[in-house]
C-alpha positions as CSV (number, residue, x, y, z in Angstrom):
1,X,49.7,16.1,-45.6
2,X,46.5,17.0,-47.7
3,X,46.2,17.5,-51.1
4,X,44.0,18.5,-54.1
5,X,43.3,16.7,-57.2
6,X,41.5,18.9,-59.9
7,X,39.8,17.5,-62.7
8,X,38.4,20.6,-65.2
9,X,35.8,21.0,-68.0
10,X,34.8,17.2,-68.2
11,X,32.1,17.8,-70.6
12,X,29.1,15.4,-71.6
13,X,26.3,15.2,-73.7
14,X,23.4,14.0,-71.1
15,X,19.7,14.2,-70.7
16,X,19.1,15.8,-67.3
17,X,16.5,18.1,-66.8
18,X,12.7,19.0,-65.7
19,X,11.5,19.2,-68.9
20,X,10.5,16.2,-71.1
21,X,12.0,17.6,-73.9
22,X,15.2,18.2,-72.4
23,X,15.6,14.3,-70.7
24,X,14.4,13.9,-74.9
25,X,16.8,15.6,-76.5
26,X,19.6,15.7,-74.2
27,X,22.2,18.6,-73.7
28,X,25.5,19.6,-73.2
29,X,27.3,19.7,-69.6
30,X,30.4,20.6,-67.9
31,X,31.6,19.5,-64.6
32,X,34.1,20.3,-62.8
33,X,35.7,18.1,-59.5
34,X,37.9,18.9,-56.7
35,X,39.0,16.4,-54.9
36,X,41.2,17.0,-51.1
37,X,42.6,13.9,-49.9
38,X,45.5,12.4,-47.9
39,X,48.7,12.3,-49.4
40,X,50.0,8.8,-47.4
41,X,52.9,7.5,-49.2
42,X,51.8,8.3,-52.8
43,X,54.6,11.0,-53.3
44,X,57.2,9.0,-51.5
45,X,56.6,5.7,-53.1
46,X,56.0,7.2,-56.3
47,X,53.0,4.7,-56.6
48,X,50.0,5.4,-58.5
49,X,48.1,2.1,-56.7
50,X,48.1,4.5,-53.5
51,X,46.3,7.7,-54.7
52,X,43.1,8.6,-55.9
53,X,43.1,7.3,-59.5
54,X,42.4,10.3,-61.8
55,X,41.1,8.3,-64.6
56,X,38.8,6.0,-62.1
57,X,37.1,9.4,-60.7
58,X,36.9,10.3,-64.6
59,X,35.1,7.4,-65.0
60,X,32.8,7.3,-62.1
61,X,31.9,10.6,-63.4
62,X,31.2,9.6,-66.5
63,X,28.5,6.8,-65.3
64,X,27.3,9.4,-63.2
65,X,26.0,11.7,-65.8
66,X,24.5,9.0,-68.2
67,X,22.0,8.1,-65.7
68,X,19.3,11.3,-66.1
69,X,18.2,13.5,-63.4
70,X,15.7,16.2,-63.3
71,X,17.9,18.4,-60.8
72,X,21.9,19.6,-61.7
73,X,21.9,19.4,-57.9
74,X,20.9,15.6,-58.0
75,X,23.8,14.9,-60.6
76,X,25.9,16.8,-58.7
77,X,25.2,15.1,-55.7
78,X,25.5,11.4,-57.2
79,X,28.8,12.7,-58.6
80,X,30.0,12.9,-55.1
81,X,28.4,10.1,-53.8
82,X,30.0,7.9,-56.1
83,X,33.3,9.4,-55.8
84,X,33.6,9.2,-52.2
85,X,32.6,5.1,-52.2
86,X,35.0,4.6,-54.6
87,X,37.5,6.3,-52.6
88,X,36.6,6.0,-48.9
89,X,39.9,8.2,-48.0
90,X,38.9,11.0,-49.7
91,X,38.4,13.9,-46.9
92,X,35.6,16.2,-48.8
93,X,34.7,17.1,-52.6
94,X,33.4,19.7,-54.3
95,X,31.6,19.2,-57.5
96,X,29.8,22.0,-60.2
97,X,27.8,20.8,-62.8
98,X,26.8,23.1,-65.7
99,X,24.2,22.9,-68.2
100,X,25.4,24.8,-71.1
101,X,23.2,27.1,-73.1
102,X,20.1,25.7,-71.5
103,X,16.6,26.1,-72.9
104,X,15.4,29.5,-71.2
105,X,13.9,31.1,-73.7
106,X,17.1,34.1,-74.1
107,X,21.0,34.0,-74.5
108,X,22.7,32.4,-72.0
109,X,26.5,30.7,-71.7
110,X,25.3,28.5,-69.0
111,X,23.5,28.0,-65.7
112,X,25.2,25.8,-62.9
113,X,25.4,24.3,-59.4
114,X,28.0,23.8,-56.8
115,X,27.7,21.2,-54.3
116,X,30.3,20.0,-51.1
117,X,30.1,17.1,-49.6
């Protein structure tokens, strides 16, 4: 059996982006995780050791976006990256990152990127 582990509105301050001033200053970001794995015995055993570790994938997360990109889409796809080797038994993820309010000159709640992997 397959399920889904969701983790919502993770935000960050970070410095990604393809402007010098924006890797400067930094910004805010949201990200957002699905996660569809394998259930195995987790539910039966009632054993945390056998899932996917919520607050490890929080983590792994949180590394990812401290280390500045000049793409959403490369954050996004280190996100995955890094969740899937820390979790080899994870069947796929989906991952959105979200700069909010970024620098483009008008009003605007946010700009973002979806990625599947």
């Amino acid at each position: 059996m397959e399920y889904t582990i969701r983790l919502h509105g993770m935000e960050f301050r970070a410095y990604h982006g393809c402007y010098e001033l924006e890797r400067k200053v930094g910004n805010r970001f949201t990200v957002d995780l699905e996660i569809r794995t394998e259930l195995g015995r987790v539910a039966e055993r009632d054993d945390v050791t056998l899932a996917v570790n919520y607050l490890t994938v929080y983590e792994v997360v949180r590394e990812q976006m401290a280390t500045t990109q000049h793409t959403v889409e490369r954050v996004a796809a280190n996100i995955i990256g890094a969740v899937r080797a820390a979790y080899p038994c994870i069947r796929g993820v989906r991952c959105t990152v979200a700069k909010l309010a970024p620098p483009l000159g008008g009003k605007l709640d946010r700009v973002s990127v979806t990625l599947e992997g």
